[in-house]
C-alpha positions as a Python dict, from the first residue, in 0.01 Angstrom:
ca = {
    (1, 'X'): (0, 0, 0),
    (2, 'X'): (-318, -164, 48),
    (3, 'X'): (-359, -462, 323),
    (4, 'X'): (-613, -707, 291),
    (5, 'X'): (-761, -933, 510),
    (6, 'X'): (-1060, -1180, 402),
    (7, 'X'): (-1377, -1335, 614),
    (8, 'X'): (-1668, -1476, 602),
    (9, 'X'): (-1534, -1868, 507),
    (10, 'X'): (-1672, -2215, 736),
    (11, 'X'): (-1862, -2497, 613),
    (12, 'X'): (-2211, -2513, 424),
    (13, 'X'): (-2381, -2817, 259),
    (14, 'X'): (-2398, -2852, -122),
    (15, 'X'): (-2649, -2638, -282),
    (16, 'X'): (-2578, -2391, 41),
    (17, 'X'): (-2438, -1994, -15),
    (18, 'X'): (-2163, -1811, 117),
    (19, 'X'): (-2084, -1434, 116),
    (20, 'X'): (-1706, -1437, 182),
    (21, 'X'): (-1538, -1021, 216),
    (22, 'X'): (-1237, -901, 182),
    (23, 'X'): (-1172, -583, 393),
    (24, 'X'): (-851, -315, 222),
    (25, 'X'): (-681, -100, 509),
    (26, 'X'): (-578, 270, 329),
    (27, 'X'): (-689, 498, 149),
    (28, 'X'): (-618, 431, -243),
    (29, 'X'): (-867, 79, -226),
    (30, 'X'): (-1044, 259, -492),
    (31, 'X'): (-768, 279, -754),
    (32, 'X'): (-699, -163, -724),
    (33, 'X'): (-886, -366, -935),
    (34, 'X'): (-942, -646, -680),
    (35, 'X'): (-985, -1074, -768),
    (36, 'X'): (-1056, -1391, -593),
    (37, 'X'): (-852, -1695, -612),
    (38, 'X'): (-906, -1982, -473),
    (39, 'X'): (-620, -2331, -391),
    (40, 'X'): (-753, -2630, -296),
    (41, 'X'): (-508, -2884, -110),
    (42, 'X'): (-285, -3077, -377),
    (43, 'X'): (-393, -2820, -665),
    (44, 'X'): (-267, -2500, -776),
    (45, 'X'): (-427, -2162, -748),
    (46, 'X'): (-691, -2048, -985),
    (47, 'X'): (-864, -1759, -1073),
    (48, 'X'): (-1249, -1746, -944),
    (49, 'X'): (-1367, -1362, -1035),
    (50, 'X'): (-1276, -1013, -1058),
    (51, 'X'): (-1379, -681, -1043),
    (52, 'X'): (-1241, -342, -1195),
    (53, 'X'): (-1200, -56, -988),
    (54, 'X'): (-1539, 131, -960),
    (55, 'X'): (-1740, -172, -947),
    (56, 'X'): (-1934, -157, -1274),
    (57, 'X'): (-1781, -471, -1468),
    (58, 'X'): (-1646, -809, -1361),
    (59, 'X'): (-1563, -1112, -1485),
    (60, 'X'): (-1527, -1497, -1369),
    (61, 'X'): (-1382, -1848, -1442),
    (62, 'X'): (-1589, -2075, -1665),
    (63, 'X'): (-1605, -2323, -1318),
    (64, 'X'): (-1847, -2035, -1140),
    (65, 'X'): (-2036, -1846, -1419),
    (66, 'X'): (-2377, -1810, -1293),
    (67, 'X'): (-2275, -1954, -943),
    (68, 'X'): (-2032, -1646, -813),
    (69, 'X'): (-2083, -1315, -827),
    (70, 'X'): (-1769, -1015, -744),
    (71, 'X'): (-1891, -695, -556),
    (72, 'X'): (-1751, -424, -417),
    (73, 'X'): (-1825, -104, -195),
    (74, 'X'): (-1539, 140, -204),
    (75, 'X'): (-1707, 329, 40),
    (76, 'X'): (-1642, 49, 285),
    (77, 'X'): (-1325, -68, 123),
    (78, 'X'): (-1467, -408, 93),
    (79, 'X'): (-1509, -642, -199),
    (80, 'X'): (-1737, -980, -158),
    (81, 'X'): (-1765, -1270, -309),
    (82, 'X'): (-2097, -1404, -298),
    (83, 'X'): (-2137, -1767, -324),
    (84, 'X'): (-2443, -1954, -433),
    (85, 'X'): (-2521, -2356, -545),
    (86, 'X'): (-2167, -2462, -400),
    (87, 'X'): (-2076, -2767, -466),
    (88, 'X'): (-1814, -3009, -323),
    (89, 'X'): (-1527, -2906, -557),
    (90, 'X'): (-1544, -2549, -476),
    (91, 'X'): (-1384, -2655, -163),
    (92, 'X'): (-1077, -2418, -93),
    (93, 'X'): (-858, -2166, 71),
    (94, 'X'): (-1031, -1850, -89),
    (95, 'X'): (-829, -1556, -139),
    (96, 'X'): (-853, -1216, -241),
    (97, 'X'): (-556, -965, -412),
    (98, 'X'): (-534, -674, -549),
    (99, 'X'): (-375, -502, -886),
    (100, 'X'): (-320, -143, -1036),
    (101, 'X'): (-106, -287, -1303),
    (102, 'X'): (-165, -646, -1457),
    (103, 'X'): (-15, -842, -1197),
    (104, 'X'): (-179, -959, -854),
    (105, 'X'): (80, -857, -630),
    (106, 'X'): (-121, -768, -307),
    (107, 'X'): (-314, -1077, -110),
    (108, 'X'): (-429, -1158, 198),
    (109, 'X'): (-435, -1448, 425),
    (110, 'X'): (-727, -1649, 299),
    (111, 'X'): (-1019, -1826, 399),
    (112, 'X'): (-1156, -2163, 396),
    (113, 'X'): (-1483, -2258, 310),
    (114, 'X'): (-1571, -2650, 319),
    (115, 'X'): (-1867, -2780, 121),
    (116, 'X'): (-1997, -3105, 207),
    (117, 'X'): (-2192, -3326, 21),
}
């Protein structure tokens, strides 16, 4: 079973960029597709991006197309989310989870990141 644990969050001005990571303990990181979520106070949690298990396609909410971009480097067992243009409203408790089967059913503690205007 894979553990998670994210970095990388703080507080950047609008228009800034932030690389957040998520770091897997084990050895099977390679066979989760891995996502990023994010949960802003008073809202519920939504999908930001994801990536499939090698790396080589990933997808991402309508909110941060052409904003956010998924990576990952199995060799590392790390996935990023790098963060670019932010913008006040992507203010949020980032977190990232992994899947073999459909569901998200491994997370980790999250992160915040703060954008000010």
């Amino acid at each position: 079973q894979v553990q998670l644990v994210e970095s990388g969050g703080g507080l950047v001005q609008a228009g800034g960029s932030l690389r957040l990571s998520c770091e897997a303990s084990g050895r099977t990181f390679s066979s989760y597709a891995m996502g990023w979520f994010r949960q802003a106070p008073g809202k519920e949690r939504e999908f930001v991006g994801a990536i499939n298990r090698s790396g080589s396609s990933s997808y991402y909410a309508d909110s941060v197309k052409g904003r956010f971009t998924v990576s990952r480097d199995n060799d590392k067992n790390t996935v990023y989310l790098q963060m670019n243009s932010l913008k006040p409203e992507d203010t949020a408790v980032y977190y990232c989870a992994a899947r073999i089967k459909l569901q998200y059913d491994i997370w980790g503690q999250g992160t915040q990141v703060t954008v000010s205007s």
